[in-house]
VEXVEX-220763 format. One record per residue (C-alpha): residue in three letters; residue number from 1; x, y, z. Coordinates in pm, whole numbers. Example, Ala and Ser with C-alpha at 12.3 -4.5 7.8 and 13.67 -1.06 7.14 Angstrom:
2
rest; nr; east; north; up
ALA; 1; 1230; -450; 780
SER; 2; 1367; -106; 714
***
This chain:
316
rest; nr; east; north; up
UNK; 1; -3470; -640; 55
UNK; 2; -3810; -596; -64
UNK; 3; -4030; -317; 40
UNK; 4; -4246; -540; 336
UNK; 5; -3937; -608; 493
UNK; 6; -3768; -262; 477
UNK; 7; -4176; -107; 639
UNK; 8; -4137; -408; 907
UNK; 9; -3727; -340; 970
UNK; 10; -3858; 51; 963
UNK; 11; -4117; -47; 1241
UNK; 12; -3838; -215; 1443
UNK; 13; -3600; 84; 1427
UNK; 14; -3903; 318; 1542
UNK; 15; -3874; 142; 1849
UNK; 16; -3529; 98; 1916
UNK; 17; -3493; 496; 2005
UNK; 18; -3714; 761; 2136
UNK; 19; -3715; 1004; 1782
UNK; 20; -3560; 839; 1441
UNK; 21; -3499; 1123; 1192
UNK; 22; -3604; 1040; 838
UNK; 23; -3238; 1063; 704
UNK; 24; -3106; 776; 938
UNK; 25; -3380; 561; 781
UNK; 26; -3315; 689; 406
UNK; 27; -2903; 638; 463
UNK; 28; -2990; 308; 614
UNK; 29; -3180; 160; 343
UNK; 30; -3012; 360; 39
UNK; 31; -3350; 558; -10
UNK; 32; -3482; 877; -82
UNK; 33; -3672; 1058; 198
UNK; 34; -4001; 1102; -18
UNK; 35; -3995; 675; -25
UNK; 36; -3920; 720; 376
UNK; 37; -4241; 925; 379
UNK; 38; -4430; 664; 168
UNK; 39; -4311; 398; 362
UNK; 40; -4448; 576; 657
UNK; 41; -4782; 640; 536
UNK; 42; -4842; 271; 500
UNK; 43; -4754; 205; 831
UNK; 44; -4987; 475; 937
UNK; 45; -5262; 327; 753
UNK; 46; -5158; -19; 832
UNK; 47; -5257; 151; 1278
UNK; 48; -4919; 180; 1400
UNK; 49; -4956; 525; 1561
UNK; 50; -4685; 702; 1464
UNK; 51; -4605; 1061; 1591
UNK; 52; -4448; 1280; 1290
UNK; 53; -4244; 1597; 1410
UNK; 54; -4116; 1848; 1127
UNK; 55; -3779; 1887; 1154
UNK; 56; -3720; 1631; 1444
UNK; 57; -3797; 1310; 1310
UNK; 58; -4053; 998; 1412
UNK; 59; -4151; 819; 1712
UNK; 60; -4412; 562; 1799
UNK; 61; -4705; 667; 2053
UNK; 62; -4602; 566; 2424
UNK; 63; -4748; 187; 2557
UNK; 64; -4767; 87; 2196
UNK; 65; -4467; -257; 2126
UNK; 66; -4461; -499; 1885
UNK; 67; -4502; -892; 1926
UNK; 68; -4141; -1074; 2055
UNK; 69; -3915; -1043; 1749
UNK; 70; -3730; -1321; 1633
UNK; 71; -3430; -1370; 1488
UNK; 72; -3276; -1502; 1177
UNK; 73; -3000; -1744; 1183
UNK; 74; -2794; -1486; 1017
UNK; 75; -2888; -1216; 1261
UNK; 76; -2762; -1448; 1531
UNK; 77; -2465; -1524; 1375
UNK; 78; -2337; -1181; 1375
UNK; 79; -2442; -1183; 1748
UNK; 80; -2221; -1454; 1783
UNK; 81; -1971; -1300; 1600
UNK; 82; -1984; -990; 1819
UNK; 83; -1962; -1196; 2140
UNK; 84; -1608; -1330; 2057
UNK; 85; -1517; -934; 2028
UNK; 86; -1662; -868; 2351
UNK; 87; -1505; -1118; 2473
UNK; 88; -1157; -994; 2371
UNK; 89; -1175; -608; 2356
UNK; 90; -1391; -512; 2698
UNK; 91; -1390; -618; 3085
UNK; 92; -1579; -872; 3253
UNK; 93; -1874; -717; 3367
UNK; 94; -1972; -590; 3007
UNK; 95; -1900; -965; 2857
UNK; 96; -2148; -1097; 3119
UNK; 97; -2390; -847; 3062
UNK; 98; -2365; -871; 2656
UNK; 99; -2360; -1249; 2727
UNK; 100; -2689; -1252; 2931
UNK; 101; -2847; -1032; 2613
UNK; 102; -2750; -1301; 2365
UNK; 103; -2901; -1592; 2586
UNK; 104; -3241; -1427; 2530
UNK; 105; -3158; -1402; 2162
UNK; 106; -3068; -1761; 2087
UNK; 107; -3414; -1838; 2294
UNK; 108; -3629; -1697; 2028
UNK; 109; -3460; -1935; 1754
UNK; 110; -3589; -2212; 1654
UNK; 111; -3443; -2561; 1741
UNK; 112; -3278; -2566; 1364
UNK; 113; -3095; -2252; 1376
UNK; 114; -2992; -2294; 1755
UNK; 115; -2795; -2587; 1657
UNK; 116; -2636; -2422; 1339
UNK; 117; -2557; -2131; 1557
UNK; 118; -2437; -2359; 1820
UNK; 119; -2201; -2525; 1531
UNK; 120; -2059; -2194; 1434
UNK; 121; -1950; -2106; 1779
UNK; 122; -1644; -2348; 1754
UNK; 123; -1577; -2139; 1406
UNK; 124; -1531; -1806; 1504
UNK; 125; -1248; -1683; 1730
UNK; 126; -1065; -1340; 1796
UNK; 127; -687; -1354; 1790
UNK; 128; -509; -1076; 2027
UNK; 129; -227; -892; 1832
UNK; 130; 94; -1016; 1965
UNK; 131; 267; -697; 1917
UNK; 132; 21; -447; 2100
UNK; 133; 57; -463; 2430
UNK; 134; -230; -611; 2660
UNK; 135; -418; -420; 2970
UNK; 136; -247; -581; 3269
UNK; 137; -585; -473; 3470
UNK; 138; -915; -692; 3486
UNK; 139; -1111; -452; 3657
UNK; 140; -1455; -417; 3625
UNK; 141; -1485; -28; 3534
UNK; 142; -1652; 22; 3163
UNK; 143; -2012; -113; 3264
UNK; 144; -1949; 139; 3583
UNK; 145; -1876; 444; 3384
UNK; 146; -2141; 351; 3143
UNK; 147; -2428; 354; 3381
UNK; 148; -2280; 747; 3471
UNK; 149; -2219; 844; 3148
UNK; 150; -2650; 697; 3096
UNK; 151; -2743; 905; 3417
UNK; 152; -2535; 1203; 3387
UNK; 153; -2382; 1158; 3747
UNK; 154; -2020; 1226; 3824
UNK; 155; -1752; 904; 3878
UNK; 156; -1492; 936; 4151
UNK; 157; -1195; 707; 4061
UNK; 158; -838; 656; 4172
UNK; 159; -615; 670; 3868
UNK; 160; -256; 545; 3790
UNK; 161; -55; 835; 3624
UNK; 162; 204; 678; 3346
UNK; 163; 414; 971; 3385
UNK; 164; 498; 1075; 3729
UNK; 165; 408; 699; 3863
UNK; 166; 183; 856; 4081
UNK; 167; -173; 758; 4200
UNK; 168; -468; 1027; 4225
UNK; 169; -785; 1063; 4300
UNK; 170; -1023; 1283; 4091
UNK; 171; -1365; 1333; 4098
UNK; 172; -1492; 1327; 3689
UNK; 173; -1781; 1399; 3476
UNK; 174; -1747; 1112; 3227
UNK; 175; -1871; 1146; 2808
UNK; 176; -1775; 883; 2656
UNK; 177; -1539; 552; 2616
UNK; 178; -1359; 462; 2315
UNK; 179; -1109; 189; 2153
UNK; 180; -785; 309; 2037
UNK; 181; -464; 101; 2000
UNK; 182; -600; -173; 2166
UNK; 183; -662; 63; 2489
UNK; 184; -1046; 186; 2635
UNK; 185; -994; 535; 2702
UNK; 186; -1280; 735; 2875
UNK; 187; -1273; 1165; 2781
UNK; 188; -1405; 1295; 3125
UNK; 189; -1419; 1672; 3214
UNK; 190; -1220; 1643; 3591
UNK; 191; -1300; 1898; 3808
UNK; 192; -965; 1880; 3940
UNK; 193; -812; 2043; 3634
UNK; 194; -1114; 2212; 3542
UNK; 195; -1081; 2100; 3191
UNK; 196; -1130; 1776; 3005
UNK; 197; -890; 1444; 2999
UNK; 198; -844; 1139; 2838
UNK; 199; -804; 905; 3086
UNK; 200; -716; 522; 3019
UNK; 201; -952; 300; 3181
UNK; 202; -676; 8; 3252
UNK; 203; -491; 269; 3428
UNK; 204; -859; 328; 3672
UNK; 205; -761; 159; 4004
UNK; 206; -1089; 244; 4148
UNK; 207; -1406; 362; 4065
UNK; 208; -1730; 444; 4249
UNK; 209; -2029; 631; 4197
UNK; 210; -2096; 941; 4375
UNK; 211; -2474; 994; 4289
UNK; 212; -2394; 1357; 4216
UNK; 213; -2535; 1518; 3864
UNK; 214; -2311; 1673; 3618
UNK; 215; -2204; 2062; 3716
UNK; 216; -2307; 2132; 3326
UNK; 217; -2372; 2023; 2990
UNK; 218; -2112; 1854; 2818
UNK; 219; -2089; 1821; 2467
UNK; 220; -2102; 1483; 2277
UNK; 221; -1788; 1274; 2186
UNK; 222; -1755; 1339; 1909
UNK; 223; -1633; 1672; 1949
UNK; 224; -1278; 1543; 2167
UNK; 225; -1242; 1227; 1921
UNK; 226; -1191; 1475; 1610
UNK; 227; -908; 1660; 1806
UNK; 228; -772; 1332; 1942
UNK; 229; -781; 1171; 1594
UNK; 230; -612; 1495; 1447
UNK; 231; -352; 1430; 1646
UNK; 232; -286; 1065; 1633
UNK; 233; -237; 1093; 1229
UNK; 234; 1; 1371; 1210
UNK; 235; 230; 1096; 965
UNK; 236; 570; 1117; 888
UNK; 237; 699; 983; 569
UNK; 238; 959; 693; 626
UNK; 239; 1184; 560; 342
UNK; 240; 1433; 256; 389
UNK; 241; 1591; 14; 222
UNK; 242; 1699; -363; 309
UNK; 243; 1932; -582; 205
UNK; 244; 1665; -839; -15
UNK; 245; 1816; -1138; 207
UNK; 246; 1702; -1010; 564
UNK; 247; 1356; -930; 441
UNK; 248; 1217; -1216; 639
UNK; 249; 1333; -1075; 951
UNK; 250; 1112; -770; 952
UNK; 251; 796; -1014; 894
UNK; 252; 446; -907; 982
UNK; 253; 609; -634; 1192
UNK; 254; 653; -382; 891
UNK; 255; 267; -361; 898
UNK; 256; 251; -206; 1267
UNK; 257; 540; 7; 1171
UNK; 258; 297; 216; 866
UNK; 259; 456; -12; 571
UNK; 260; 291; 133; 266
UNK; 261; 457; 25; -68
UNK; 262; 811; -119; -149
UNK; 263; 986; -153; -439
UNK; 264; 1353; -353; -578
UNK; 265; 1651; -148; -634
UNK; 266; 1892; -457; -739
UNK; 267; 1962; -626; -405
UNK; 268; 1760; -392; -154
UNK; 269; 1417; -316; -132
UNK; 270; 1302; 54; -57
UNK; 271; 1021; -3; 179
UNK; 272; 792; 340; 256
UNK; 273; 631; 401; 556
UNK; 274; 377; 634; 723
UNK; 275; 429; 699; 1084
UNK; 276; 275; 902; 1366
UNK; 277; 611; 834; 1553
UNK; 278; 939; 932; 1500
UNK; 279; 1024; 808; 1860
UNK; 280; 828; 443; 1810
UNK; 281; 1012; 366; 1467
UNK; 282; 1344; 488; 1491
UNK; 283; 1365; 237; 1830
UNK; 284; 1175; -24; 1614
UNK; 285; 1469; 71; 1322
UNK; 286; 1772; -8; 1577
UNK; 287; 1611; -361; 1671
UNK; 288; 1762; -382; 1265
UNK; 289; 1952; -122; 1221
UNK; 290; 2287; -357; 1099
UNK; 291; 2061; -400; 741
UNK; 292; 1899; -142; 723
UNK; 293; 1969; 165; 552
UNK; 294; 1798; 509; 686
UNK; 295; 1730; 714; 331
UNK; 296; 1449; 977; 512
UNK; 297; 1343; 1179; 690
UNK; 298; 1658; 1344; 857
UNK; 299; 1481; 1385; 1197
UNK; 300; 1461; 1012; 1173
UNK; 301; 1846; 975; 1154
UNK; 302; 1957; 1241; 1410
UNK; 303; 1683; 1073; 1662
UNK; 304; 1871; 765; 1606
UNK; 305; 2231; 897; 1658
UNK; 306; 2107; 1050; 1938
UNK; 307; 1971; 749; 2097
UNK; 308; 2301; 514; 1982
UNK; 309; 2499; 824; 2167
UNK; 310; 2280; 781; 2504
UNK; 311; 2363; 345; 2447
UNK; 312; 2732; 419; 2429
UNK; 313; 2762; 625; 2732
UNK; 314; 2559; 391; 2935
UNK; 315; 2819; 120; 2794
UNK; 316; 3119; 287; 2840
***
């Protein structure tokens, strides 16, 4: 990228948010701040009025908006691209909505790239993983907590509770949403429990706005998705080995398991494995447990004796 189209992207990031610090703009375009600062003066001189805040960052004078921006055909692409994700990994409502966004975008293209882009569409596709589970519930609930999470007003919802099977109905502050595991989750402080919850969104039965404003000031996702993510990688090293002939059996499934490396020892391979649960592999393990030998951890093998115990009785 030259330096006229990193000043005109600049200009188009200015007015994509209310204040643009000068690091997002160096770490964007792999620049130092005192070429951000040059690059600013031109566009000063050049009469976009530009309001400079030490310590804040920019923004452009109120009223002032560029000309329609157009698109390239590689821009649109990767719109395109991002649609088939939408498609997959939110609800309705949000697909429409990101759908209705992209119309507008292939509008501005010219008659060239529109077909092109219209060629690629049959080229592109998002495959569901066959061995995560899929949200049984369609409901239309992301766009909903969205627009409270934008206004800062409080969500009542009715939610399904995986372990008591109960249903309940809480009145939330919601922060933010998030895709883990192929699951939305929303972290909501509930003023039920007085504290804050993560909540997964397919398990929402119903949700409504109440119009009320938030009883404080929250602070920013970030904060719960560094605990959460703490959490989810406590790993636990996994060592096996398999008789060389089965090894087709375990198939792509040794990759959702935390396969990391294998190696041959005569007519086994010692597969290793990093997991986050001891439950989830030793019950993956028994699905193959006649060829497969259990060389560590030990909490590993006692979870699975304890488990083969618990089959027998029910047998017996």
């Amino acid at each position: 990228m030259n330096r006229i189209e990193r000043i005109a992207a600049i200009l188009i990031q200015l007015q994509s948010k209310k204040i643009v610090k000068g690091q997002d703009i160096a770490n964007r375009f792999a620049i130092s701040l005192r070429t951000v600062y040059r690059d600013m003066k031109v566009l000063e001189e050049s009469g976009v009025p530009i309001i400079s805040e030490a310590g804040i960052g920019y923004s452009l004078m109120d009223g002032y908006r560029l000309p329609p921006i157009t698109f390239t055909k590689e821009e649109a692409i990767a719109f395109l691209t991002a649609e088939k994700m939408i498609e997959k990994l939110t609800d309705a409502s949000t697909y429409r909505v990101y759908q209705s966004a992209l119309f507008k975008i292939k509008a501005v293209l010219s008659k060239e790239d529109k077909e092109q882009v219209e060629k690629m569409n049959s080229s592109i596709e998002i495959v569901k993983n066959p061995y995560l589970t899929q949200a049984e519930d369609t409901s239309d609930h992301i766009q909903i907590i969205l627009d409270c999470i934008a206004r800062k007003h409080r969500l009542e919802i009715e939610y399904f509770a995986q372990h008591n099977q109960q249903k309940s109905t809480r009145s939330i502050e919601p922060i933010g949403i998030f895709l883990m595991y192929n699951k939305w989750h929303l972290i909501a402080f509930c003023l039920l429990r007085k504290d804050y919850r993560n909540f997964r969104i397919d398990r929402i039965v119903t949700s409504k706005h109440t119009g009320l404003a938030f009883s404080k000031t929250h602070p920013p996702l970030k904060t719960y998705l560094k605990v959460i993510t703490k959490e989810e990688h406590t790993l636990h090293t996994v060592v096996i080995r398999v008789d060389n002939k089965y090894l087709k059996y375990l198939g792509d499934q040794k990759f959702y398991n935390g396969f990391v490396s294998e190696k041959k020892i005569k007519e086994q391979t010692e597969m290793t494995f990093l997991t986050t649960s001891i439950e989830g592999f030793a019950r993956w393990y028994m699905m193959y447990g006649d060829f497969i030998e259990l060389v560590s951890p030990i909490s590993l093998k006692i979870r699975v004796k304890e488990i083969m115990t618990a089959i027998r009785k029910k047998i017996n």
